[in-house]
N, C-alpha and C positions, 0 to 999 in steps of 0.2 A: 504494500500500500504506500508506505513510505515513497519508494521510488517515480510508485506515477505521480503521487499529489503534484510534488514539487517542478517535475522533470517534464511531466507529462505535456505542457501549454507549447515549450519550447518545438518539443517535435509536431502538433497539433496545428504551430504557426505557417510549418512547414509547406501543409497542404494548401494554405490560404487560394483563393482563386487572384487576389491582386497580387502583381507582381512585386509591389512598391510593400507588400505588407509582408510579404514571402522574403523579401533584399531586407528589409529591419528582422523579421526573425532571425535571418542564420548570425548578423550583424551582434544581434543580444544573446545568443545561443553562444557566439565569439570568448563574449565580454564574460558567460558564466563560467566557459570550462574552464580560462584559462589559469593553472597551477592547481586545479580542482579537481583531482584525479576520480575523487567519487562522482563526480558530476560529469564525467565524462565515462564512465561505467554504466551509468544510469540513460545516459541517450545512447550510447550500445544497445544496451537491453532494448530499449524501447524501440529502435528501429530507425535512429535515424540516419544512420551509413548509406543504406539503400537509396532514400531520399536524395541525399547530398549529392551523392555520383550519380542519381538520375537528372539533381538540379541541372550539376556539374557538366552534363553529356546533352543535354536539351539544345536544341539548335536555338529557339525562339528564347535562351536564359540572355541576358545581358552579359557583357564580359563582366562589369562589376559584380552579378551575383556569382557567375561564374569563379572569378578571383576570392571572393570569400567565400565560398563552398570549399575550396581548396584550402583556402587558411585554415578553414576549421575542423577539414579533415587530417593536417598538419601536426594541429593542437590535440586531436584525441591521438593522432597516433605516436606522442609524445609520452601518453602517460605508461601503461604499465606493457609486458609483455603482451597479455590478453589482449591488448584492446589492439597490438596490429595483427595478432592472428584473428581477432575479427573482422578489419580492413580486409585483409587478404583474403579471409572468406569469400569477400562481396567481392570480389578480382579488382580493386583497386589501381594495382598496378598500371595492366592494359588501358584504363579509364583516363590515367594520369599522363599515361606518356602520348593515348590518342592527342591528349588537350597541348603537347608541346607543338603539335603542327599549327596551333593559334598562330593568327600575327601581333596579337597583342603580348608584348613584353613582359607586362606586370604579370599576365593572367601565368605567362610561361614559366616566372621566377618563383610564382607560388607553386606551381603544379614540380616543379625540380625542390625548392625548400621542401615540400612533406615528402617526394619519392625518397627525397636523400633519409629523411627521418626514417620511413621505412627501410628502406636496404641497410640504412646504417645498425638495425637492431639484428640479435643474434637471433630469430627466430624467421628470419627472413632469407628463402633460398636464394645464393648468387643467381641461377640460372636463369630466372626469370628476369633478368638483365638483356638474356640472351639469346632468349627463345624465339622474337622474330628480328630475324639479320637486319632491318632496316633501320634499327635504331640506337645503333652503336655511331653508324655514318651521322645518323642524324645530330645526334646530342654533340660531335666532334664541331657541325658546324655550328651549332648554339653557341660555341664555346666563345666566341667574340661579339655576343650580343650587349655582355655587360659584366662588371665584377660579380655579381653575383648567380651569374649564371656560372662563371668561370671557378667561384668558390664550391657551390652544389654540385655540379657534373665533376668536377677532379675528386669532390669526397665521394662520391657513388662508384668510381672508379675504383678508388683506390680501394675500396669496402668490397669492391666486386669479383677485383682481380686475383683468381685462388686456383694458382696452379700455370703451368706451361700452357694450357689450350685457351685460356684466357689473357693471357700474356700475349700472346699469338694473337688473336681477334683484336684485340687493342694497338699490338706492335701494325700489324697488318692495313689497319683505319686510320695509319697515321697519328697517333698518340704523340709518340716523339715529338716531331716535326710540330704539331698542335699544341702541346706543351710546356714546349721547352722556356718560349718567351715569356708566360706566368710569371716564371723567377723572378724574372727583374720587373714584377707588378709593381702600382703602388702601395695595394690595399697585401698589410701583412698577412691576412687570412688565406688571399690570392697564393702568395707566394707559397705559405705551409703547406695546403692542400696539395699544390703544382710536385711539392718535396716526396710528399708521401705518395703521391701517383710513383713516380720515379723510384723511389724507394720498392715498391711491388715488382715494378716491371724489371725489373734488373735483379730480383732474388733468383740468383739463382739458374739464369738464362744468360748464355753466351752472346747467341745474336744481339739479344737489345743490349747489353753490356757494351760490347764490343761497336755498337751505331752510335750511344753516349758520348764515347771517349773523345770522339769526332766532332760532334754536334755545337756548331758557332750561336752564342746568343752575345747580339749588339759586340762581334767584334771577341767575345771571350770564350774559351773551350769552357765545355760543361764540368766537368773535374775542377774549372778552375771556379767559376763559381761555387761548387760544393765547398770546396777548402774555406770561401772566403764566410760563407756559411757556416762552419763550425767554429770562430773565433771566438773566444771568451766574451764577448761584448753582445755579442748574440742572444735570442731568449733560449733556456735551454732546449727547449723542445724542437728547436730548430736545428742546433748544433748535433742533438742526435742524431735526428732523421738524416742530418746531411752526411752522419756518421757512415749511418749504415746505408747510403746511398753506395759510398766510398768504399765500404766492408763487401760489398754484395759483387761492384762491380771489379774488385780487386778475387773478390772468392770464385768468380766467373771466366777469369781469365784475362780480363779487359787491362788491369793495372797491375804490376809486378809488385812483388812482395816487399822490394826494395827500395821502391821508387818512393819518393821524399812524402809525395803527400800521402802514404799509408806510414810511412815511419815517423814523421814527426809532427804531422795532422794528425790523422784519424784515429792511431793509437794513445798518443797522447790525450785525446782529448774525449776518446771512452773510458782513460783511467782516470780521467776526471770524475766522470760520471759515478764512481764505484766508492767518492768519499759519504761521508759522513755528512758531509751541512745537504746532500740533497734528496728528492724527496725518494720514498719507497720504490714506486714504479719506476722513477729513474736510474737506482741504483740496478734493480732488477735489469732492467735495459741494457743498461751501460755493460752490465758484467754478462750477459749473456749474447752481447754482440761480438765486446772483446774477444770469447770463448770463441766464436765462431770464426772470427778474424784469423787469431793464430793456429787454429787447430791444425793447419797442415803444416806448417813451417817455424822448425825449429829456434830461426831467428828470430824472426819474430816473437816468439816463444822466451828467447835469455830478455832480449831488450824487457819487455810488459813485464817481466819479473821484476828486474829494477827497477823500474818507474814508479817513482812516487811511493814507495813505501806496499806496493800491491799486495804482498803476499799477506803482511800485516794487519792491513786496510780491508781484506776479507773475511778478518777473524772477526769482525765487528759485525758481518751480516749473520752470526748466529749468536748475539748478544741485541737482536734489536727486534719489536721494543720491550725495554727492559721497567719492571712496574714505575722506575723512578726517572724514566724517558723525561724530556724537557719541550714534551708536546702539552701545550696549552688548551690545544684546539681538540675536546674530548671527542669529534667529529675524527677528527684525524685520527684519534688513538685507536680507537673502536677499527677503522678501514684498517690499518697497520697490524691490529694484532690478529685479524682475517687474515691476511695478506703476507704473514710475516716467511709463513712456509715458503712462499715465492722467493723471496732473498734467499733463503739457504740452498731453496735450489740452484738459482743462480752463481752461488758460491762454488757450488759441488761442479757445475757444470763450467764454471773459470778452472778452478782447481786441477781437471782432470786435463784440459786443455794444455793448460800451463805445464804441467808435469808428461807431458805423451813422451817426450822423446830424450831429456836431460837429468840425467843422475842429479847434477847439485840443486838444481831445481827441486828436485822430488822431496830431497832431504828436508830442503826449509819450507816445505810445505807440512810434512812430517813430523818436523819440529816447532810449529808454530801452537799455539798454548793448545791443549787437549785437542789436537786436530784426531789423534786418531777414533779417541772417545766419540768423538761428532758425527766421524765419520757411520762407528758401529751406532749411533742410536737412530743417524739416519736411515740405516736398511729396516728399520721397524717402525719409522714412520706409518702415520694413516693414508696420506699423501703417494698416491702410484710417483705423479712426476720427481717427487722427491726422492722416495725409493731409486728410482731410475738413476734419474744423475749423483745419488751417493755410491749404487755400486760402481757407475760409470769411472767416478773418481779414484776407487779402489782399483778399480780394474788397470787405472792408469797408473798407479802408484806401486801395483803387482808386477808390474814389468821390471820391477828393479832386485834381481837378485842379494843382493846385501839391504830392502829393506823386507825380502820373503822369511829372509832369514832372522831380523830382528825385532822391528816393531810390529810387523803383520803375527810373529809370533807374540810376543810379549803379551797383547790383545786380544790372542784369540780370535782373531778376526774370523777364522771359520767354521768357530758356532752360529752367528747368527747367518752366515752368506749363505748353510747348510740349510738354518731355517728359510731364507728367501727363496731357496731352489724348493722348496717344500709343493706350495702353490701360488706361484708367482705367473702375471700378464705375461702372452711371448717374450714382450719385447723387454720384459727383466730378465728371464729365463738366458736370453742370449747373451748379455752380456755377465749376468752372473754366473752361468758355465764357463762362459771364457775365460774368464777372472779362476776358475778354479781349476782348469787346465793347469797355470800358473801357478796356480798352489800343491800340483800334485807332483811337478818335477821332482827329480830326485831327490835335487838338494834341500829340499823345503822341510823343516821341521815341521810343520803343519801335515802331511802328508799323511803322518801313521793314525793320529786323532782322525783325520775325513775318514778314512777308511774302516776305523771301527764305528764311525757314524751311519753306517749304512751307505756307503755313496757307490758300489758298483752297481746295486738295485738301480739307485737313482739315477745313473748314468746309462744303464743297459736299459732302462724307462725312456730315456731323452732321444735313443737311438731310432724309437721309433712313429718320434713326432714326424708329423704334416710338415714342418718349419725345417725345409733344408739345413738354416743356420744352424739352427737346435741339432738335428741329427750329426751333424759335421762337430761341435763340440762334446757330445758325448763321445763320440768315436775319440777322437782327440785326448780328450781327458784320459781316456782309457788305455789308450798308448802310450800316452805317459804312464802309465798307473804299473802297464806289465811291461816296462823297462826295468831290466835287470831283480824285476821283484817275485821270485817264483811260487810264493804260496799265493800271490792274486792269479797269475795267471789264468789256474782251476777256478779260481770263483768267478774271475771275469766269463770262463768260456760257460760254467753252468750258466751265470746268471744270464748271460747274452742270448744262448741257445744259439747252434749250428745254423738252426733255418734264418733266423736271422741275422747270423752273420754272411751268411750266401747271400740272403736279399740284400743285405747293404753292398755285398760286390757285383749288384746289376744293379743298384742305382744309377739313375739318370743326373745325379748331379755333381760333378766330376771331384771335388772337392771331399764330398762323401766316399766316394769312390778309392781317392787317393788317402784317403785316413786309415780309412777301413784298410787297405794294402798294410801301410805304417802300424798298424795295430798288428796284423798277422804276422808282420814280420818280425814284431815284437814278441810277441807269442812265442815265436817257431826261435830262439835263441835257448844256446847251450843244450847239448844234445841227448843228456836225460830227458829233457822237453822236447827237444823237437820229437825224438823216437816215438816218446809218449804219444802226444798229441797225432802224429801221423797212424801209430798203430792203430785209434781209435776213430780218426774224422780224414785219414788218408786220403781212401778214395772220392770224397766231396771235395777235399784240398785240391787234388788236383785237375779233378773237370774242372774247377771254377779259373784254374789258373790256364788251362787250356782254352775254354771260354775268352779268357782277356786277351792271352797274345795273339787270339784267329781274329778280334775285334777289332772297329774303328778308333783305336783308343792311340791318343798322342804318347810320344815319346819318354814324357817323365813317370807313363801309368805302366806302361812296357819295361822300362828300367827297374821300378821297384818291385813287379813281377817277377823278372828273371833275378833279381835280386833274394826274394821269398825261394825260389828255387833252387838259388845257390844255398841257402840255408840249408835247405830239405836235404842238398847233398853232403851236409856236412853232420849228416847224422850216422850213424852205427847201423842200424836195420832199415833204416828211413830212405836211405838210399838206394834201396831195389826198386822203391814205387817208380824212379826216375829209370833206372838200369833195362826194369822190363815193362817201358814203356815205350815202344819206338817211335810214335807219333811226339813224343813230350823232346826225347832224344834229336831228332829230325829238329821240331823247333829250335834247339840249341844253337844247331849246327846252321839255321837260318842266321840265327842272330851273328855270329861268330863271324859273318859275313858282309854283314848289314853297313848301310853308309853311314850310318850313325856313330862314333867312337862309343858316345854314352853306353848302348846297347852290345856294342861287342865286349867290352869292359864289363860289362854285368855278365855276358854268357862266357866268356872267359874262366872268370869265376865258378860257374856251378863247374866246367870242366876239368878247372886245378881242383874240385873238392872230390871228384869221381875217381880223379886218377892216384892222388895220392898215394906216395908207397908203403907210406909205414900201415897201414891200415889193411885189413882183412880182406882180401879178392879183390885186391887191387892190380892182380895181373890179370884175372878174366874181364874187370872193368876199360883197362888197357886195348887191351886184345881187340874186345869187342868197339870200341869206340876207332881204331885204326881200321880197322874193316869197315866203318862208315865213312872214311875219310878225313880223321879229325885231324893226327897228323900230317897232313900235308896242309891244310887250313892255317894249323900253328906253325907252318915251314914260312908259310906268306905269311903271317902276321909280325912273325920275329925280324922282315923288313918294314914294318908300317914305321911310317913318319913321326908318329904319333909315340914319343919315347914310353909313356907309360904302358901301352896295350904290347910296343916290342920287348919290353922286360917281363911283362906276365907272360907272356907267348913261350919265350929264352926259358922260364922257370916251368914251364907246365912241359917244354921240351925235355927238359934235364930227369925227370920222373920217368920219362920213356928211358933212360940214357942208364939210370941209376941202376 
């Protein structure tokens, strides 16, 4: 009842048969919703959407009702989530962007002010942006109608552009070329929007990257205006964007790593962004652009260590806000302590950046006050993203042998990483496996703890995920695991089971493929095991290796093949499976021939382990191997060019000799 008493005249004025009484309704309809969110719920309800975009679409409306029908659909679609997925109901959109073929201006800049409002909320799909091709051209010519056409259409843009296929639709319509002159607008709203278009269209794409670098406004290259964009005198929100203009199109290929304005522009002046006097979302920014920046390149990597105190300067982002914070503004406090998990992510994800590729880097990362404590209470955050870029940071920290060995032990770091592999999203799963491959090498004191924790289950579980990546680090981990370590072995091959280790050697994805080899060859070491193992899973061993070398399979999948093979000869019984196999035999004697050094080096190999003198029936293995022609093979090989294949050749001859 409530809602019509009051609400109800408003939409009722709607229907008026005068036009002049119908132009004061929506006029006073204006004046009620505006900042009046419940008031603008309550003409939802009641119907007046419908109305307005039938006002809005009437031929015989005035432009002026027309103009404020648009404003007032602007104003509702300002208030809450709800109320533009109830525009969007009534297809709004189509209705909005019919009205920009007006030739009246005003009518145009209202109908671009509410579409931006809607595209600009997250409940609003980009693609209806994009659904009829004739209106991307259109709104490009808008774009010199007036500043405020030029502020609305570059924010719909830039709100719109998600992904390379829209990158592309916009590069393609001239964007660039339409754009570029914004920057040097009057109006500073002009100019931000023009930033942030830029900023999209350049993540991450070569081509527009690469057409930027070129691109003359009034006489200046575009790079050179970004630079002049980020100067401290700038608002900050400017200096970022122009940041990551500069970030995107250097990570794109367009600007070298080296070149002056990434080294003492743009990094400079995102390790600004990562202090203390600025606001939250900024700091988030700042440290999660930095991250992006340096992530390939080492040098970049030592300089951003030094600067400015950085490594320091991020200890602060898991200290903020702290209850005795010196925010005034309880409005602020309240957003921040929401918000606060974003900084640490940001942290975690500088952090790991920072440390990918430099030992001393790692250290004082390492050694910066409780970083590794921070680290572990991060992987038990509630927070997926947080999760994420703390084990990321581990992950990157794990690559350092002297700290596998100290602080990742000291910590225990692989109690809780055991528990993130537990039931964790893919995309932790991946990087927390990988992270634990690292922790199973040999040298790792952590290694015998994972292992009574259950992790070959866990492991021979990952092998048979859907997620390539996932399969390929189980595999992985586990090769590490039965290097040199003979009670896993057996547990690895129980837990894994036969059939599934066959199926991982006809995977389709090469990487998988080549682990899985790397695992068996780990396996089949030292020849109490190898014998073992072949007594029992022999004849699958070796179809699946007969299967490989008749396949389409590259060169390094062939090598560590005949490599598994050489093993299998260097066992006590295990060596008959090869002896009275002539087909396996023949392939040998392929390889031994092959224009590949790699591959005759490998089969070399199984034939120095067959022929060996000291060893049992090593004359009938002889015998039988010159009667296929192997000796005369090793007569030419003992001249190859190739010094290392003619000394195994000289030595595998001396065995006949002996």
């Amino acid at each position: 009842m409530e809602v019509t008493a009051s609400s109800r005249h408003y939409v009722d004025r709607l229907f008026d048969p005068d036009p002049q009484k119908v132009l004061q309704g929506v006029i006073d309809m204006k004046n009620a919703v505006i900042g009046n969110n419940k008031q603008k719920a309550n003409l939802i309800v009641l119907g007046a959407v419908p109305r307005l975009l039938y006002l809005l679409q009437q031929e015989t409306s005035s432009t002026e009702l027309k103009t404020e029908c648009a404003v007032v659909l602007g104003s509702l679609a300002m208030g809450t989530e709800n109320n533009v997925k109830s525009l969007l109901d009534c297809h709004i959109i189509p209705a909005l962007l019919q009205g920009l073929l007006s030739p009246d201006l005003k009518f145009i800049e209202a109908c671009l002010r509410c579409l931006r409002t809607i595209f600009t909320s997250p409940v609003t799909p980009e693609e209806l942006l994009y659904t009829d091709a004739t209106v991307i051209p259109h709104l490009m010519a808008l774009l010199s109608r007036s500043r405020y056409t030029q502020e609305y259409i570059c924010q719909i843009f830039s709100h719109c552009c998600k992904g390379p296929d829209h990158q592309t639709i916009l590069f393609n319509h001239g964007a660039v070329q339409n754009i570029a002159h914004l920057l040097t607008s009057l109006s500073y709203k002009v100019r931000m929007q023009a930033l942030k278009c830029f900023s999209v269209l350049a993540f991450e794409n070569p081509q527009v990257s690469m057409t930027l670098v070129n691109v003359l406004v009034d006489g200046e290259l575009l790079p050179q205006i970004f630079v002049k964009m980020l100067q401290r005198d700038k608002p900050i929100e400017m200096q970022l964007t122009s940041a990551k203009c500069l970030t995107y199109m250097c990570r794109a290929g367009a600007i070298r790593t080296d070149d002056n304005c990434i080294v003492l522009k743009t990094l400079p002046c995102l390790v600004r962004m990562c202090s203390k006097e600025r606001l939250l979302e900024e700091r988030v920014e700042g440290a999660e652009t930095l991250a992006y920046l340096i992530e390939p390149d080492v040098e970049l990597q030592r300089i951003a260590s030094i600067t400015d105190h950085l490594i320091a300067m991020l200890a602060d982002y898991f200290k903020y806000p702290s209850s005795v914070s010196a925010i005034t503004d309880i409005k602020r406090l309240d957003h921040d302590l929401k918000h606060a998990h974003e900084l640490r992510q940001a942290a975690f994800k500088l952090y790991a950046s920072l440390g990918a590729n430099d030992e001393d880097i790692r250290k004082k990362i390492i050694e910066t006050e409780n970083m590794m404590d921070r680290i572990v209470t991060g992987l038990s955050e509630s927070s997926v993203k947080v999760r994420l870029a703390a084990v990321r940071c581990l992950h990157s920290l794990s690559r350092s042998v002297q700290q596998l060995r100290t602080s990742f032990q000291d910590h225990a770091v692989w109690k809780p990483l055991m528990k993130v592999l537990q039931n964790a999203p893919d995309e932790i799963l991946v990087v927390a496996s990988s992270m634990l491959c690292n922790l199973l090498l040999e040298f790792s004191p952590s290694k015998e703890p994972i292992l009574e924790s259950g992790a070959v289950e866990l492991l021979c579980g990952l092998t048979q995920s859907e997620n390539p990546a996932l399969r390929v680090n189980g595999i992985w981990a586990l090769m590490n695991m039965a290097f040199q370590a003979e009670k896993i072995k057996a547990d690895i091959l129980r837990s894994l089971s036969t059939e599934q280790l066959f199926r991982l050697l006809s995977d389709s994805d090469l990487n998988v493929l080549m682990k899985t080899l790397g695992l068996l060859r780990n396996l089949l070491s030292t020849r109490p095991h190898i014998d073992k193992i072949m007594s029992t899973h022999g004849k699958q061993i070796m179809q699946a290796v007969t299967l490989i070398l008749e396949g389409e399979h590259n060169i390094e999948v062939k090598e560590q093949t005949l490599c598994i093979l050489a093993n299998i000869a260097d066992g006590t019984t295990a060596k008959d499976l090869i002896m009275t196999n002539d087909d396996i035999l023949q392939k040998i004697k392929y390889y031994m021939g092959h224009s590949h050094v790699k591959l005759q080096l490998a089969a070399m190999f199984c034939i120095s382990n067959l022929i060996w003198n000291e060893e049992e029936g090593s004359q009938e293995r002889q015998d039988k191997l010159r009667d296929m022609g192997i000796v005369d093979i090793l007569h030419k090989l003992s001249q190859s060019p190739d010094s290392n294949l003619c000394d195994k050749a000289k030595m595998a001859l001396q065995q006949y000799l002996a």
